[in-house]
Backbone as CSV, one residue per row, in Angstrom:
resi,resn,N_x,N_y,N_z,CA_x,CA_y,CA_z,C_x,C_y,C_z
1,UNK,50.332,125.773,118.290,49.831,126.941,118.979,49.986,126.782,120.485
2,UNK,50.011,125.468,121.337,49.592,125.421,122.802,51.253,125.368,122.847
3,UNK,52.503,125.062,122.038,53.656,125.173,122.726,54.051,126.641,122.659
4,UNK,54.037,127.507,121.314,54.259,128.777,121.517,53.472,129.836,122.978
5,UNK,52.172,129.006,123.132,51.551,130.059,123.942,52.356,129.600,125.303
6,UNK,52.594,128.405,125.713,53.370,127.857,127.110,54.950,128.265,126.841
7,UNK,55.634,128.633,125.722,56.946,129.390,125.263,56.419,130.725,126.388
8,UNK,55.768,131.549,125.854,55.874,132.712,126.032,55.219,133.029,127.249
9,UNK,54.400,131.950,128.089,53.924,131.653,129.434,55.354,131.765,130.403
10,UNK,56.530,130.825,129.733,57.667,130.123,130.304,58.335,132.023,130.343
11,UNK,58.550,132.536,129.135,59.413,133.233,129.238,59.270,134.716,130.183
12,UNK,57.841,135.149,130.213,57.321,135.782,131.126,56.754,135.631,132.329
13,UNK,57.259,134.202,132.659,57.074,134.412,134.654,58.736,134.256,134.899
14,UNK,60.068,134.117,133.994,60.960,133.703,134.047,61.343,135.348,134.054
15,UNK,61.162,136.274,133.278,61.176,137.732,133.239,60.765,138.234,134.484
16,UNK,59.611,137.789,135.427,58.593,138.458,136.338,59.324,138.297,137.457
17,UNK,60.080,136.456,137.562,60.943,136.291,138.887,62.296,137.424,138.774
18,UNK,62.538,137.751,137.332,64.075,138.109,137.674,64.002,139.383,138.139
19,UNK,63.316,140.349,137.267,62.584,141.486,137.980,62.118,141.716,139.412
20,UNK,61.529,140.905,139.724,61.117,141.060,141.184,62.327,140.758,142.345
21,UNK,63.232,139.932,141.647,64.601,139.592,142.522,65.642,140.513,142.728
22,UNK,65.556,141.434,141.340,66.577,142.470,141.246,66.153,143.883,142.218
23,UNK,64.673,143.783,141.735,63.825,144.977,142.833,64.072,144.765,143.985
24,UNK,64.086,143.200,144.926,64.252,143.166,145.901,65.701,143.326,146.508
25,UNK,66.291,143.253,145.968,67.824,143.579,145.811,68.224,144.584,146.226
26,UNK,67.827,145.674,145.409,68.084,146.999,145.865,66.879,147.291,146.954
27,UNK,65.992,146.766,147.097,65.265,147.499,148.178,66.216,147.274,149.634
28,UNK,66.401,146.191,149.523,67.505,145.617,150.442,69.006,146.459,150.762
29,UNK,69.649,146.919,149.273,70.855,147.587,149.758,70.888,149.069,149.927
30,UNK,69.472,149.426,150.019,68.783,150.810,150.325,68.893,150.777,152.111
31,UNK,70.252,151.943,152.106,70.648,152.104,153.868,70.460,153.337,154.299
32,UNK,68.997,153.616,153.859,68.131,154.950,154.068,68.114,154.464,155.696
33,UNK,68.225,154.999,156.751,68.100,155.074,158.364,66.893,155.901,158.748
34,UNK,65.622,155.853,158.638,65.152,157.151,159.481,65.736,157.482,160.386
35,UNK,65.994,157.052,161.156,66.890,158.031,162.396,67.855,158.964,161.883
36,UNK,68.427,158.553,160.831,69.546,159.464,160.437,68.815,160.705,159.686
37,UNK,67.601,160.011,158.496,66.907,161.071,157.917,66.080,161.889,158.983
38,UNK,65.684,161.902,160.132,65.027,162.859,161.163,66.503,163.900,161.369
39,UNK,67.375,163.441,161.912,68.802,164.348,162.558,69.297,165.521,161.271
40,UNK,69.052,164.688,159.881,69.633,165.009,158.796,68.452,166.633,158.679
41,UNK,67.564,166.437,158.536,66.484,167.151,158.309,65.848,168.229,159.403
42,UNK,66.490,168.083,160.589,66.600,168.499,161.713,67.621,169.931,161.880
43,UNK,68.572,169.617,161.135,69.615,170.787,160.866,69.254,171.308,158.994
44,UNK,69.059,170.901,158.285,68.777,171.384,157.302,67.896,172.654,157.067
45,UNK,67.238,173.145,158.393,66.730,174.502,158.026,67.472,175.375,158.798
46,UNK,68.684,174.836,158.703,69.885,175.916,158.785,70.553,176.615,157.874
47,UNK,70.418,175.111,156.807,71.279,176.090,155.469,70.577,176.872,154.836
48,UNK,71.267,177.820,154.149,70.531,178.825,153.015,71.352,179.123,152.345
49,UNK,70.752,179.771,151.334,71.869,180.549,150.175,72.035,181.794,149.995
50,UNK,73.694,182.097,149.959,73.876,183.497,149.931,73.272,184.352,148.539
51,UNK,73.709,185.099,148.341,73.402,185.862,146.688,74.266,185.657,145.551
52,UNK,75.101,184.752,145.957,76.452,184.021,144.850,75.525,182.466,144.373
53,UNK,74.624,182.240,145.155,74.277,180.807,145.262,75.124,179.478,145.886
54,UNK,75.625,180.025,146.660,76.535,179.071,147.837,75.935,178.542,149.195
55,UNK,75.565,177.533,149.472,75.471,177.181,150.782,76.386,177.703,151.823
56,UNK,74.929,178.324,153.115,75.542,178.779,153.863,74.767,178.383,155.331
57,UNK,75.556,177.982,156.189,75.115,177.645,157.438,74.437,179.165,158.540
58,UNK,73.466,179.389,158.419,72.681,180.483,159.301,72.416,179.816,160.764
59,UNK,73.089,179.534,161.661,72.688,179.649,163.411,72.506,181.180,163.764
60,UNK,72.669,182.086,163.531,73.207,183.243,164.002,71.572,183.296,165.289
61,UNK,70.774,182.817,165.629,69.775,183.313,166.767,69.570,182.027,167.480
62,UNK,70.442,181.037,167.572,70.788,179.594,168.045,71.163,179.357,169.547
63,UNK,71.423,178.497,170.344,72.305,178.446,171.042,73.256,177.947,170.941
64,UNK,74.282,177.933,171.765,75.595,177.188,171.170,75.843,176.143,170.884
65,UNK,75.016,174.801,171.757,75.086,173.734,171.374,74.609,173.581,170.353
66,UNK,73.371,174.247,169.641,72.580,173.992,168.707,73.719,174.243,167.544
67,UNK,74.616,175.058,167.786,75.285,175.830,166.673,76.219,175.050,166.307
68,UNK,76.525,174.201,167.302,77.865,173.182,167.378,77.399,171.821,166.487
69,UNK,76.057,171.941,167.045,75.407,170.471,166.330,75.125,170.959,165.007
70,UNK,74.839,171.613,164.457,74.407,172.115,163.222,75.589,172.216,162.409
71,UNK,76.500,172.443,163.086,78.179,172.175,162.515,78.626,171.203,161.938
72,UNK,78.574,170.055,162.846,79.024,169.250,163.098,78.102,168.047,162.147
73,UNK,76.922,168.349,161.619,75.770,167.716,160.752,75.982,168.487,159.528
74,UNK,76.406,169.255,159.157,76.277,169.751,157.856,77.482,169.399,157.067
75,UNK,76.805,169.521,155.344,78.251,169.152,154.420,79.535,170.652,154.461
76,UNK,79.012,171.448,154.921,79.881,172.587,154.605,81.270,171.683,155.280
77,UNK,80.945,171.834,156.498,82.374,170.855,157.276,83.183,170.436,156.032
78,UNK,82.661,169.262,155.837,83.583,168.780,154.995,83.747,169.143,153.517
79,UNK,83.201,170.678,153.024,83.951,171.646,152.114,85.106,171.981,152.906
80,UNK,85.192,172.812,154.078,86.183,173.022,155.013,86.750,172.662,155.174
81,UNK,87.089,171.412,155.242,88.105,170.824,155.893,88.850,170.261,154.569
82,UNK,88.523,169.839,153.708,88.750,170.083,152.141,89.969,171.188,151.452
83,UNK,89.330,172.240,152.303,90.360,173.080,151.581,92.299,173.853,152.681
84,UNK,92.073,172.155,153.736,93.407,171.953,154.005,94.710,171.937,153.294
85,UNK,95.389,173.007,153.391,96.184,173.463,154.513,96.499,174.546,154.136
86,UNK,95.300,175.536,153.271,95.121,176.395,152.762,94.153,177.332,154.034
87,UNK,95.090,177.876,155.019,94.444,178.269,156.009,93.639,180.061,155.879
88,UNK,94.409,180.748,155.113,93.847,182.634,154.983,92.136,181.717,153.846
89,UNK,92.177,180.843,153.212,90.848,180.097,152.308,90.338,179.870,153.465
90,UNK,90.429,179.266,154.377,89.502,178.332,155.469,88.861,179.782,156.488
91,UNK,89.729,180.671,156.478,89.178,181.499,157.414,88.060,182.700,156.485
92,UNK,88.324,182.729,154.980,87.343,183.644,154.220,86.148,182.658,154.659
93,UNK,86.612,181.348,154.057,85.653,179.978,154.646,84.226,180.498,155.047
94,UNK,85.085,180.957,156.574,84.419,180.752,157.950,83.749,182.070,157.606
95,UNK,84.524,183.431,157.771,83.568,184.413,156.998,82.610,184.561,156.076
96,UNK,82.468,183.805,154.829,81.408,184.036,153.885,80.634,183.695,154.347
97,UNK,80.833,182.281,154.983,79.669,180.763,155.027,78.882,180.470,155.946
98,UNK,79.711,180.976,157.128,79.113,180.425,158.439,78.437,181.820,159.264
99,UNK,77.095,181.614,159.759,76.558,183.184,159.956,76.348,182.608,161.743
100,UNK,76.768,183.053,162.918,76.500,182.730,164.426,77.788,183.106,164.707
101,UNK,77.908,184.046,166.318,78.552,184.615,166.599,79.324,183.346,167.521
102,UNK,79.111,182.535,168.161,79.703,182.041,168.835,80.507,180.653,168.123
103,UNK,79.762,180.380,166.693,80.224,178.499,166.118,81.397,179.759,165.091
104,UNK,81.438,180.979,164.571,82.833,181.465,163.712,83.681,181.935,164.941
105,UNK,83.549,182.306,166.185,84.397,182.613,167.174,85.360,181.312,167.593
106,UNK,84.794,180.150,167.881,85.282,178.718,168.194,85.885,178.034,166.640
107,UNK,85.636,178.232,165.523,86.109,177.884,164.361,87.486,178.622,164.309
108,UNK,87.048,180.205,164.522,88.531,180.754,164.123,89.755,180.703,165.096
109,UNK,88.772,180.193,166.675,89.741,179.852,167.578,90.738,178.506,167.362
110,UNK,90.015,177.408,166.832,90.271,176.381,166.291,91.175,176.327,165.755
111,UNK,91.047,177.260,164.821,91.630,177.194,163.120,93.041,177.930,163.789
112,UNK,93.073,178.750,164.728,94.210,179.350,164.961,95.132,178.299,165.476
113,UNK,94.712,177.661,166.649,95.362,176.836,167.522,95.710,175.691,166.449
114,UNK,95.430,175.124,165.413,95.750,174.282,164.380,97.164,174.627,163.751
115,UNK,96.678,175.919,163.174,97.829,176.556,162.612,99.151,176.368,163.012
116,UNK,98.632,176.789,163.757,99.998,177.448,165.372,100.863,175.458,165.368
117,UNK,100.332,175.088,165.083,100.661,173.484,165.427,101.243,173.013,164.616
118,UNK,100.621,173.250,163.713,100.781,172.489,162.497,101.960,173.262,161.515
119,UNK,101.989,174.445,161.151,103.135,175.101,160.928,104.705,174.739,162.480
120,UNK,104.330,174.563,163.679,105.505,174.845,164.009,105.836,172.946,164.141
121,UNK,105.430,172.038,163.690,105.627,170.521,163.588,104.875,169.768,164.251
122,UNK,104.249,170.479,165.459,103.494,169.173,166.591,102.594,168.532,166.243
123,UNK,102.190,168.536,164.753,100.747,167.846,164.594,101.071,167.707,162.780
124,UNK,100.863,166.803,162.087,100.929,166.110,161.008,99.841,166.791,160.348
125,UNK,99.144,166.374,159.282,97.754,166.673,158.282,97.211,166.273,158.387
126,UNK,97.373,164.619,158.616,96.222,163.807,159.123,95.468,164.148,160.457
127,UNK,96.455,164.209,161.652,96.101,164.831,162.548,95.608,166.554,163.165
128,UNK,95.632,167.317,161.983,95.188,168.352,161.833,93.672,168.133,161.284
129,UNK,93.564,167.827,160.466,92.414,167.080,159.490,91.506,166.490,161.127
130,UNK,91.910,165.855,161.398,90.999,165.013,162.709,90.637,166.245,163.412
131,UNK,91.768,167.007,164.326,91.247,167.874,164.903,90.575,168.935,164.125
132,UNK,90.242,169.459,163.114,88.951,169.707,162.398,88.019,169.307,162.793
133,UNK,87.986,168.139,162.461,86.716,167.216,162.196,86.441,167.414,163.652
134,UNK,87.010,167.395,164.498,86.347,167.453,166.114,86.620,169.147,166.467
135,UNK,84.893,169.199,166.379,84.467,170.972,167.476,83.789,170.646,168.077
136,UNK,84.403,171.131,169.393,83.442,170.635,170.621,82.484,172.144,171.533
């Protein structure tokens, strides 16, 4: 009886370390940032949903920087930029999705000057793709 009960003593602090090692494990490769979750959450009462159920970026009573940053933080971007090099898509894009008069004025300015580039050779996909990714 005293070896089975020290068996099953042995096998449940041997269970308790591995558990607690594996927990600590992931608590560890958990690269949650508050700083990032404040910025993240900071623009998130931007998005909303249209009546299709699509995310949609609302600045429209913003200022511009705000509109730029709210851009520039959200996943829509990179739906957008996604649906390269499919440009008359990128500009419905910008119409359905994006609601502020000044961040779809600088998008479609963008999107033009891309075009214009990228159809006549001066700029690659990759490098189209980048200049996306950068609205200033």
């Amino acid at each position: 009886m005293d070896k089975s009960l020290i068996i099953y003593t042995l096998i449940g602090v041997a269970f308790f370390i591995v558990v607690t090692r594996f927990v600590g494990d992931l608590q560890k490769n958990d690269n949650l940032d508050p700083a990032s979750y404040d910025v993240n959450a900071k623009y998130n009462k931007f998005m909303t949903r249209d009546s299709v159920g699509q995310n949609i970026l609302d600045v429209a009573d913003e200022l511009p920087q705000m509109q730029i940053a709210a851009w520039q933080h959200t996943t829509l971007k990179e739906e957008y930029i996604e649906l390269f090099p499919d440009f008359d898509t990128m500009r419905i894009f910008i119409d359905e999705r994006v609601r502020g008069d000044y961040l779809v004025s600088r998008l479609k300015k963008q999107l033009n000057n891309i075009e214009d580039k990228f159809y006549s050779g001066a700029i690659g996909a990759d490098e189209a793709k980048w200049m996306l990714k950068k609205l200033q």
